[in-house]
C-alpha positions as CSV (number, residue, x, y, z in Angstrom):
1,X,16.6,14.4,1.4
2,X,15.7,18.3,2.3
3,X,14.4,18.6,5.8
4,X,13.0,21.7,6.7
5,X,12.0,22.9,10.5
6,X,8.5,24.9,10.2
7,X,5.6,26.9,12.1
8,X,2.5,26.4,12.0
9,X,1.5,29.4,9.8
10,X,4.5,28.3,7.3
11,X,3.1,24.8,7.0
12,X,0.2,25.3,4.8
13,X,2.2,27.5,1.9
14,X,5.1,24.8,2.1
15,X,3.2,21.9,1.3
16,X,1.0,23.7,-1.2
17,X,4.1,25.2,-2.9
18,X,5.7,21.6,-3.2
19,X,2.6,19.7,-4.5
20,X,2.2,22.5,-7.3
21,X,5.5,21.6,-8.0
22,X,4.3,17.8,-8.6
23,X,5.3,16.5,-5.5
24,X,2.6,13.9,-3.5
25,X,2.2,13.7,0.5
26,X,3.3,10.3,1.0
27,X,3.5,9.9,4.5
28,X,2.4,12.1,7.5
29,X,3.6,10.5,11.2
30,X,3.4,12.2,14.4
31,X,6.4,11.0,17.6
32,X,5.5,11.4,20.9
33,X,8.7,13.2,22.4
34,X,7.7,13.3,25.9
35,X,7.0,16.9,26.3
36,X,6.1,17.9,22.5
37,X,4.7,16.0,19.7
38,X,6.9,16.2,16.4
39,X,4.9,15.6,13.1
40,X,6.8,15.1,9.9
41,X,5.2,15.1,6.6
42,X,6.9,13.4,3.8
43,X,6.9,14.6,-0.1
44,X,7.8,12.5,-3.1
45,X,8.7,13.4,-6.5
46,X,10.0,11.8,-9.0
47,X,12.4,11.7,-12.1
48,X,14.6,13.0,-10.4
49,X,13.9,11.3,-7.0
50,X,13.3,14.5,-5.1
51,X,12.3,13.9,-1.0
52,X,11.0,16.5,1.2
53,X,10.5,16.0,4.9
54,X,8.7,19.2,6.9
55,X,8.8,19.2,10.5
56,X,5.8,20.2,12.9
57,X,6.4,20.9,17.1
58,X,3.3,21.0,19.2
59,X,2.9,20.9,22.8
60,X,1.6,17.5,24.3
61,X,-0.5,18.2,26.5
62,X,-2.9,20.3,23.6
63,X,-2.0,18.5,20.5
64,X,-3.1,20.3,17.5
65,X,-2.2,20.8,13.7
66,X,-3.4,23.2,11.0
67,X,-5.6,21.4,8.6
68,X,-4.1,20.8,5.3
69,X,-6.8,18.5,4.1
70,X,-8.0,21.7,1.7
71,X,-4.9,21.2,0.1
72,X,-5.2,17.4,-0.1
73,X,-7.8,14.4,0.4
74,X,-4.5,12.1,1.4
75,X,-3.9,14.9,4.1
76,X,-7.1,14.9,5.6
77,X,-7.0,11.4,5.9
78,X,-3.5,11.5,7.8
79,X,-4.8,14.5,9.9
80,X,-7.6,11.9,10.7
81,X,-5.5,9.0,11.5
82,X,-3.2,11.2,14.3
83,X,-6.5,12.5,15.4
84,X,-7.6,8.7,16.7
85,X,-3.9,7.4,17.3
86,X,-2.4,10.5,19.4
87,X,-5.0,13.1,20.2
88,X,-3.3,15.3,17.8
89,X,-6.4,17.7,16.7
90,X,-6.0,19.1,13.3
91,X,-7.6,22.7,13.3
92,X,-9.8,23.4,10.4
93,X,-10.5,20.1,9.2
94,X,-13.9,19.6,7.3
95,X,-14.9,16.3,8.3
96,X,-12.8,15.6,11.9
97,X,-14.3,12.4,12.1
98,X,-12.3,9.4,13.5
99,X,-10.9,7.2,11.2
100,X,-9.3,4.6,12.8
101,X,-11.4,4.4,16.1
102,X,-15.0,2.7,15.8
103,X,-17.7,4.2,17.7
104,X,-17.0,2.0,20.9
105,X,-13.1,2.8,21.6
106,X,-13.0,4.7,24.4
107,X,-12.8,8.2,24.0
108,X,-10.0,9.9,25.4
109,X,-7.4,6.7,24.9
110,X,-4.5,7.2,22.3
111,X,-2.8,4.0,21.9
112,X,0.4,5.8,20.2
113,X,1.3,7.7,22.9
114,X,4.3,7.1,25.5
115,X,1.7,6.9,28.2
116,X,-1.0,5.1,26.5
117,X,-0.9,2.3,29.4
118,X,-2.8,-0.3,29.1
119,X,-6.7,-0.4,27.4
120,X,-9.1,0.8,29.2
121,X,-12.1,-1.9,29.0
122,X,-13.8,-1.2,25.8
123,X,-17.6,-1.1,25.6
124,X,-19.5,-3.7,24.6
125,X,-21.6,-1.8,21.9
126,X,-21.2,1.3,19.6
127,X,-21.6,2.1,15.9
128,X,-20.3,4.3,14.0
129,X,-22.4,6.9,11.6
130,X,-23.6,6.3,8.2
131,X,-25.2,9.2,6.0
132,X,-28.6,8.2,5.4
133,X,-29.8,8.6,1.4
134,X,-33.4,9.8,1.9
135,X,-35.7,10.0,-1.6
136,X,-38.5,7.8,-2.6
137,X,-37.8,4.4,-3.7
138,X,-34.1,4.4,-1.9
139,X,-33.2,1.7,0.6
140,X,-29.7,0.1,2.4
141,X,-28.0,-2.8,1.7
142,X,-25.6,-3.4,4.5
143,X,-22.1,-6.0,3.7
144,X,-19.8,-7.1,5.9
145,X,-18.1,-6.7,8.0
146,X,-17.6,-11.1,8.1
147,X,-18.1,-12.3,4.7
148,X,-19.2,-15.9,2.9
149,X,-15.5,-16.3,1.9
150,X,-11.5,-16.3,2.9
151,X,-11.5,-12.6,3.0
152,X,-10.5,-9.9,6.1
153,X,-13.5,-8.1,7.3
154,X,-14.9,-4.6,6.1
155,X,-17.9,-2.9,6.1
156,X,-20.1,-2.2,2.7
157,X,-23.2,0.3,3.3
158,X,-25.2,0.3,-0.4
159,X,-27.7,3.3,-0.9
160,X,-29.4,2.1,-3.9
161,X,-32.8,2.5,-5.9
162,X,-33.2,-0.9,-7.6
163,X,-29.7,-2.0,-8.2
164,X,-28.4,1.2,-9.2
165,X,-25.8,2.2,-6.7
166,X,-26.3,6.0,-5.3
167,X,-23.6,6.1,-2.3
168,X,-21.3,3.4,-1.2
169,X,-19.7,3.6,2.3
170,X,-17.1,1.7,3.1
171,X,-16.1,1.2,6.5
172,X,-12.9,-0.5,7.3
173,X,-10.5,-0.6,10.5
174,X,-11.5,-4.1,11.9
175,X,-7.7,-5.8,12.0
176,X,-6.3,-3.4,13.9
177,X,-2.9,-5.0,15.2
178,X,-0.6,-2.0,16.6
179,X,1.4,-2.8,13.9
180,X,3.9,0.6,14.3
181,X,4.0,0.2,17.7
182,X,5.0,-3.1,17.6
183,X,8.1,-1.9,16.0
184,X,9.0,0.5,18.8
185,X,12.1,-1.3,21.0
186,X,13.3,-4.1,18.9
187,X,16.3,-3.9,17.4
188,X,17.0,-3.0,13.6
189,X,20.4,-4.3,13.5
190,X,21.8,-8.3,12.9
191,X,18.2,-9.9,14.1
192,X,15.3,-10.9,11.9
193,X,12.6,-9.8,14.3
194,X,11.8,-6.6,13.0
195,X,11.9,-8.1,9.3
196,X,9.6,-10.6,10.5
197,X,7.4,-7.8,11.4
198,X,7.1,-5.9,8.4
199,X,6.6,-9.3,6.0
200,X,3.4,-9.5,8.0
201,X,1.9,-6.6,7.2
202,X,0.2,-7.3,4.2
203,X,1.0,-10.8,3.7
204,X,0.6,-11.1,-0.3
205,X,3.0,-8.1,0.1
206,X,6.0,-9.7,2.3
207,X,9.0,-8.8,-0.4
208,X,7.9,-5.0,-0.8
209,X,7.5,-4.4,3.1
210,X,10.6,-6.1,4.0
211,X,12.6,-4.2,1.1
212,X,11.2,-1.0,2.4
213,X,11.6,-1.7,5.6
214,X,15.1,-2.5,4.8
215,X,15.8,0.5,2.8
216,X,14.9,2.5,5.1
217,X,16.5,1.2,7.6
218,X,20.1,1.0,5.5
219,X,19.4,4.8,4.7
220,X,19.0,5.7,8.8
221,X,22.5,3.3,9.7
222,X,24.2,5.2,6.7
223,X,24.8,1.6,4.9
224,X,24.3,1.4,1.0
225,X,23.9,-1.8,-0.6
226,X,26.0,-3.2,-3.3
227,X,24.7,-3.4,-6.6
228,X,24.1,-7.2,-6.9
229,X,22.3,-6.8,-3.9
230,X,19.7,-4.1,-5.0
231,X,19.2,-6.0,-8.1
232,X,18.5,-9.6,-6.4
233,X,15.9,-7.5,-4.0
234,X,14.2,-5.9,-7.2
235,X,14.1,-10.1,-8.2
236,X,12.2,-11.0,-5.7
237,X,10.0,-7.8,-5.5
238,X,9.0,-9.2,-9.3
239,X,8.3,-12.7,-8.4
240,X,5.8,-11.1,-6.0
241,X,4.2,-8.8,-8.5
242,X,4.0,-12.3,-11.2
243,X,1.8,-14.8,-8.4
244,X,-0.3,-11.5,-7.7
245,X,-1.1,-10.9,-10.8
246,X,-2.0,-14.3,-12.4
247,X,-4.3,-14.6,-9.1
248,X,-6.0,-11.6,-10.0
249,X,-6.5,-12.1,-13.6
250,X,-8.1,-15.5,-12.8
251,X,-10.1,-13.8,-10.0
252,X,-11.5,-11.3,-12.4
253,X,-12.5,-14.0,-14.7
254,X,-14.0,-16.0,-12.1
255,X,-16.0,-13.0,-11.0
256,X,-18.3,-13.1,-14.1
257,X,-18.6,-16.6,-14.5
258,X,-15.8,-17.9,-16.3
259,X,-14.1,-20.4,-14.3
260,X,-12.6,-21.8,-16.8
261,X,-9.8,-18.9,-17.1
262,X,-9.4,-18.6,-13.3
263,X,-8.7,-22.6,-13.6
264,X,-6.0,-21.6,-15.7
265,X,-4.8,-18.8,-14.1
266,X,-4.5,-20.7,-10.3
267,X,-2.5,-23.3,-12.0
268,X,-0.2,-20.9,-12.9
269,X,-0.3,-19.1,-9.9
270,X,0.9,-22.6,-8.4
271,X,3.7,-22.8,-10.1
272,X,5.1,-19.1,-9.9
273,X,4.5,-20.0,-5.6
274,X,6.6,-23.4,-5.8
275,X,9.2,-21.1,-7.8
276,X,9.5,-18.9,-4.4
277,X,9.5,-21.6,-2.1
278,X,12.8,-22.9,-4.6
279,X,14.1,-19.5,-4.4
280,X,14.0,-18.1,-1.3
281,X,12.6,-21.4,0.6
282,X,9.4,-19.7,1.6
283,X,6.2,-19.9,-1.1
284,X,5.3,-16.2,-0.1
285,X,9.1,-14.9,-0.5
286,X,9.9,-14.6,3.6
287,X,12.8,-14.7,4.8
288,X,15.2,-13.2,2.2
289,X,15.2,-9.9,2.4
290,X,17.1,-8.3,5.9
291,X,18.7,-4.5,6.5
292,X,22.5,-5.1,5.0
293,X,21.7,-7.9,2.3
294,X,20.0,-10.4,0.7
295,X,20.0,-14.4,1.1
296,X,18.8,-16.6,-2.1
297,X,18.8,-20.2,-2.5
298,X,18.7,-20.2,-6.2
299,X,17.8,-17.9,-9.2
300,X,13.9,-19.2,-11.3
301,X,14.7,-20.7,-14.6
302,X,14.5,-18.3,-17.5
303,X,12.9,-20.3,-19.7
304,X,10.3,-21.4,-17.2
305,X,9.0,-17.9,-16.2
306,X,9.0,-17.2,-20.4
307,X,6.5,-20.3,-20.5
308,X,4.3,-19.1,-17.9
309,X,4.2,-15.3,-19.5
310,X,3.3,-17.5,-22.6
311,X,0.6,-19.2,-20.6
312,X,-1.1,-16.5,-19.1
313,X,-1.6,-14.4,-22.5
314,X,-3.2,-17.4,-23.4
315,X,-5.6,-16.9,-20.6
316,X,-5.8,-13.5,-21.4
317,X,-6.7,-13.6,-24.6
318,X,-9.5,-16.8,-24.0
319,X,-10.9,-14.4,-21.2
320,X,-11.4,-11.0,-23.5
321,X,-12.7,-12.7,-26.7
322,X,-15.2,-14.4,-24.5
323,X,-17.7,-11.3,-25.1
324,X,-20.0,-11.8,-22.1
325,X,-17.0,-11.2,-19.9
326,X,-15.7,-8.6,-22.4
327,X,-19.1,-7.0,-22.0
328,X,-19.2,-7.2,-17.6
329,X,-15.3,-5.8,-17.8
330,X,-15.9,-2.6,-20.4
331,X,-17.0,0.9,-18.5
332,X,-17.4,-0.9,-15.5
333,X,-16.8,0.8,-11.9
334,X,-15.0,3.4,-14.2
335,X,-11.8,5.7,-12.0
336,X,-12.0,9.0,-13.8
337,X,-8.3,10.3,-13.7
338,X,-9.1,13.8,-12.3
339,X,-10.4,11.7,-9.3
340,X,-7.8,9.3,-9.3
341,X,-5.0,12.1,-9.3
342,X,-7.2,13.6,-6.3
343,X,-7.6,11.1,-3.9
344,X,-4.0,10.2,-4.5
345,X,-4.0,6.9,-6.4
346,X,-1.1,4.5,-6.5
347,X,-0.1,1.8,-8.5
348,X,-2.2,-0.4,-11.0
349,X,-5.6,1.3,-10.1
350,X,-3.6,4.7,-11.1
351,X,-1.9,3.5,-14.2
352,X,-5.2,2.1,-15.2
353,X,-6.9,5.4,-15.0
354,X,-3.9,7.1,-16.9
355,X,-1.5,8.4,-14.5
356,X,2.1,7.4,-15.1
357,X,3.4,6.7,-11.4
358,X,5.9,3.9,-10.7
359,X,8.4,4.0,-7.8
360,X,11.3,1.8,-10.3
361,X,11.5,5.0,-12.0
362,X,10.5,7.8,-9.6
363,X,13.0,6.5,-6.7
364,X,15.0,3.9,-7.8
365,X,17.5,2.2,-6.0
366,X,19.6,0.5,-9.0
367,X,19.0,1.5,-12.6
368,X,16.4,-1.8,-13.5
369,X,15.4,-2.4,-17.7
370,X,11.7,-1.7,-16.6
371,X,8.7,-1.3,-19.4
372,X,6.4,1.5,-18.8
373,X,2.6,-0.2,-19.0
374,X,0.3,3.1,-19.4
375,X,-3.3,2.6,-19.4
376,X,-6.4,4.0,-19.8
377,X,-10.0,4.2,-19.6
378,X,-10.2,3.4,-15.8
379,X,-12.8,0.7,-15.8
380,X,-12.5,-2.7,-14.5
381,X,-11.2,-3.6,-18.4
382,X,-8.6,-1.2,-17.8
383,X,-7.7,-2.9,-14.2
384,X,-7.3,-5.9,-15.9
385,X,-5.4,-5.4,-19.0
386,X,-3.0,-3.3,-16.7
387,X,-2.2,-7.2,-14.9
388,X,-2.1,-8.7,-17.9
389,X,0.5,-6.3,-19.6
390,X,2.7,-5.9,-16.0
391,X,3.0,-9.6,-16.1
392,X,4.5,-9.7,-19.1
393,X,6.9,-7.1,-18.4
394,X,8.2,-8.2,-15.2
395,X,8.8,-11.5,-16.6
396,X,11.0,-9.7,-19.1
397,X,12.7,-7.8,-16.3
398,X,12.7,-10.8,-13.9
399,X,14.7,-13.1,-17.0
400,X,16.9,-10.0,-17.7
401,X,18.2,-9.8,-13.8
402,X,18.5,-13.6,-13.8
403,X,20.7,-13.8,-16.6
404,X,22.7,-11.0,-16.3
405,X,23.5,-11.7,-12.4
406,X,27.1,-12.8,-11.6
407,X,28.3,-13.8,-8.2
408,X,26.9,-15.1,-5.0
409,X,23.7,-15.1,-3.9
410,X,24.2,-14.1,-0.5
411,X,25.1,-10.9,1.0
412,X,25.0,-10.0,4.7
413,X,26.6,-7.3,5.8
414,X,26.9,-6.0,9.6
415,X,25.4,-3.0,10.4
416,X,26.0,-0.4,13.1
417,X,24.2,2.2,14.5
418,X,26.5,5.3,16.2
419,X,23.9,8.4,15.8
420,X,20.3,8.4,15.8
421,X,19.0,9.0,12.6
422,X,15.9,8.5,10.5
423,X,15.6,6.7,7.3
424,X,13.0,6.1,4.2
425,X,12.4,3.3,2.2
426,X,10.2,3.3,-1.1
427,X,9.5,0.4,-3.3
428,X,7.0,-0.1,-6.1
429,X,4.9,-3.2,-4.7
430,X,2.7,-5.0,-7.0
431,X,-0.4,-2.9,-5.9
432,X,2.1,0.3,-5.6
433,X,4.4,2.6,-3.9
434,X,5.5,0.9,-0.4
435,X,6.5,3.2,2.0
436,X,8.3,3.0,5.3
437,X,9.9,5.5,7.7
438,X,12.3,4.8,10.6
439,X,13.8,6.1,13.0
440,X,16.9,4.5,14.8
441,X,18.5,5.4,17.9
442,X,22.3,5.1,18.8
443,X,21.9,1.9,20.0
444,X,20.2,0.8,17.0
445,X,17.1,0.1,18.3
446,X,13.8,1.4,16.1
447,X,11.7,4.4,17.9
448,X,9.1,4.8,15.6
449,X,8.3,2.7,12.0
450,X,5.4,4.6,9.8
451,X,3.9,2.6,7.4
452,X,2.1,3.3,4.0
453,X,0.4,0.4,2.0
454,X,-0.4,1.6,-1.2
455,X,-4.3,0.3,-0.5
456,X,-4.2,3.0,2.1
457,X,-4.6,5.4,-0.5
458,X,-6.4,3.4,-3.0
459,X,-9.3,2.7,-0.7
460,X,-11.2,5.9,-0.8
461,X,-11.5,5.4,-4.5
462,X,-13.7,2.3,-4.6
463,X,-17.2,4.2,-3.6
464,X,-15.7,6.8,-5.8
465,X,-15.4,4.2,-8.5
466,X,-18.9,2.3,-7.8
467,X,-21.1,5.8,-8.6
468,X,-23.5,5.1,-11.5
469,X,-23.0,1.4,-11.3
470,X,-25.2,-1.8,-10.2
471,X,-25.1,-3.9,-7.3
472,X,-24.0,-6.7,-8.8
473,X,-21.3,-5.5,-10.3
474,X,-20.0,-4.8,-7.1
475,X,-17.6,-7.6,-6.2
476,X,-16.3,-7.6,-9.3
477,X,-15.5,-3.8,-8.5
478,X,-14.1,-4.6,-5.7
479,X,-11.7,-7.6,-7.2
480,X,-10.5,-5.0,-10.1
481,X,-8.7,-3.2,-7.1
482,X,-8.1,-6.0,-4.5
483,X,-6.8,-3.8,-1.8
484,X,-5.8,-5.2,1.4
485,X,-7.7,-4.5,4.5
486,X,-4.5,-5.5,6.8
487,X,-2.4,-3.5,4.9
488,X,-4.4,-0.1,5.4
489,X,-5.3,-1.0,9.1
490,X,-2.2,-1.2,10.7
């Protein structure tokens, strides 16, 4: 990791020298330190694993950064986010709107802050501003932000003529749970309460957070993990990635009418869950992963996980040679990849749209016999071919882990804490990079968790995505990315 202390005028040409060089902004957090605000922003590159961290000071009483959203839409977004969450104003910014904060937070309350207090009592009514499509024939559609089914809440605003979508708006930020502030005081050393923490985040996500969590932890204490260790975590980071993506490639089916597939597809999705509640004794994989180790009840079956990959290219190929469905998937909600590189895309919905980013190869932790899966095209087709070819290919890395492991499967170690220190864990979730940053004081306690979700970066891309398309072809849109609401609203 290169850390590098800088003034305001040398932040701009740092950043913008590093992400010519091909690194990403990952992760911007801002630390109340009584007197000063410190903001770090975090850089990624990969092959090699290259980290840069760039310090900020300000003073607290007049928070204020300069904009580098010019530079970058993920910046902006971050400048946006500090903006609602400390009061830290970021000079220059285009659109310094708040993110976070709907319309009736009150107005000079930044719950981040050392003396946030208590909320102040919120008002009972207030909106937040939608730009209005004006031209003859155009009218709203408002969604959300409750919905007909199991889903978290969100806001859709349609501009449309007909069904032909001119502008979506989405408008998220309804879970907000204090999530990083929750972290502040507990302990990161021998107790399962911060773990516990960071497998809630994004539920569907539990082994990614807690891995990242852990990571980053490890990296702050100065404690690296055995091999075996690293290689049982990437296990259960897979068996994640398998039950997420047979849910989705049902989903997808069922979207268009063909319930048949996603009758298929749940079964399997059944059985991959009853293999994680065998594994780790917990169907959504809690529970296993902790800072210093690992703790596994068994390893899957080989064969068993072969058999389901076997399965679901069955369901794969029934879905795509039904033509209707081939027809509702093909240059649907299409991602161009100039955008997609733009906004900052992670994961499937950037592999999809043809860029080649995946954490087990930009910053691994243990040298894993991953397969590639490059895509292209960017269309819902593309979103779902992606699945289907990622589930193949962590089944083969899954079966190649279990068979080549040797030894217990339990490891535990006791960590200690004698500086403070910070720490960063990355981890390529099944929607994308995971990223968490720590810092840990001598007593081991955590001062400040930042989190990044993958769907945090991936949002801004649906209305992106939705230009030139129908209305109905929205929720089927929407399913081709399945971001998590929880896991961007923190």
């Amino acid at each position: 990791m290169v850390r590098r202390k800088l003034s305001g005028d040398e932040l701009a040409p740092a950043v913008s020298e590093l992400l010519a060089a091909g690194y990403r902004l990952a992760l911007v957090a801002a630390h109340d330190d009584g007197d000063t605000l410190r903001i770090v922003y975090l850089l990624l590159a990969g092959q090699p694993d290259r980290r840069v961290e760039l310090t900020l000071t300000t003073d607290a009483a007049t928070p204020s950064v300069p904009s580098l959203a010019h530079l970058s839409i993920p910046a902006g977004r971050f400048e946006r986010e500090m903006m609602d969450l400390y009061g830290v104003v970021p000079q220059g910014h285009p659109q310094p709107r708040r993110l976070v904060r709907h319309g009736h937070w009150p107005q000079e309350w930044y719950p981040m802050r050392r003396n946030a207090g208590n909320p102040p009592p919120f008002p009972s009514a207030g909106g937040f501003p939608f730009l209005t499509v004006h031209g003859p024939g155009v009218y709203e559609i408002p969604v959300g932000p409750v919905h007909a089914g199991l889903i978290e809440p969100g806001h859709f605003r349609f501009s449309v003529i007909g069904e032909s979508v001119l502008r979506l708006k989405a408008r998220l930020w309804f879970v907000h749970r204090g999530i990083e502030k929750l972290f502040e005081g507990r302990t990161a050393l021998g107790a399962m309460g911060s773990v516990e923490l960071a497998e809630r985040i994004s539920g569907d996500s539990a082994a990614a957070h807690s891995l990242a969590y852990s990571l980053a932890v490890e990296e702050a204490v100065g404690f690296d993990a055995p091999e075996p260790v690293h290689r049982l975590r990437a296990l259960l980071v897979e068996l994640e990635r398998l039950y997420n993506h047979a849910t989705d490639l049902g989903a997808l089916a069922n979207d268009v009418g063909f319930a048949l597939a996603n009758a298929h597809a749940q079964g399997v999705r059944e059985r991959l869950l009853r293999i994680n509640r065998r594994v780790t004794g917990h169907r959504l994989l809690r529970g296993a992963i902790r800072p210093g180790g690992v703790v596994l009840q068994e390893l899957p079956e080989p064969d068993e996980l072969r058999a389901l990959a076997h399965e679901v290219a069955e369901i794969s190929a029934l879905t795509l040679r039904n033509t209707v469905v081939y027809d509702r998937f093909a240059d649907t909600a299409v991602l161009a990849h100039d955008d997609a590189r733009a906004i900052g895309c992670l994961g499937y919905v950037a592999r999809a749209s043809g860029i080649a980013t995946d954490s087990r190869f930009d910053h691994p932790t243990t040298s894993l016999p991953v397969t590639a899966v490059p895509g292209t095209g960017g269309d819902v087709l593309a979103r779902y071919t992606i699945r289907r070819d990622e589930f193949a290919a962590s089944v083969a890395l899954a079966c190649a882990l279990i068979e080549e492991h040797r030894g217990s499967l339990r490891s535990n170690a006791s960590l200690t804490a004698t500086v403070g220190n910070s720490g960063v864990g990355i981890v390529e979730g099944w929607r994308g990079a995971v990223v968490h940053r720590v810092e840990v004081d001598e007593a081991g306690r955590i001062t400040r968790c930042k989190i990044v979700d993958p769907s945090w970066f991936n949002w801004p891309a649906l209305p992106v995505a939705m230009a030139d398309t129908i209305v109905p072809d929205f929720p089927l849109a929407n399913k081709s990315f399945n971001l998590s609401y929880a896991g961007n609203d923190l």
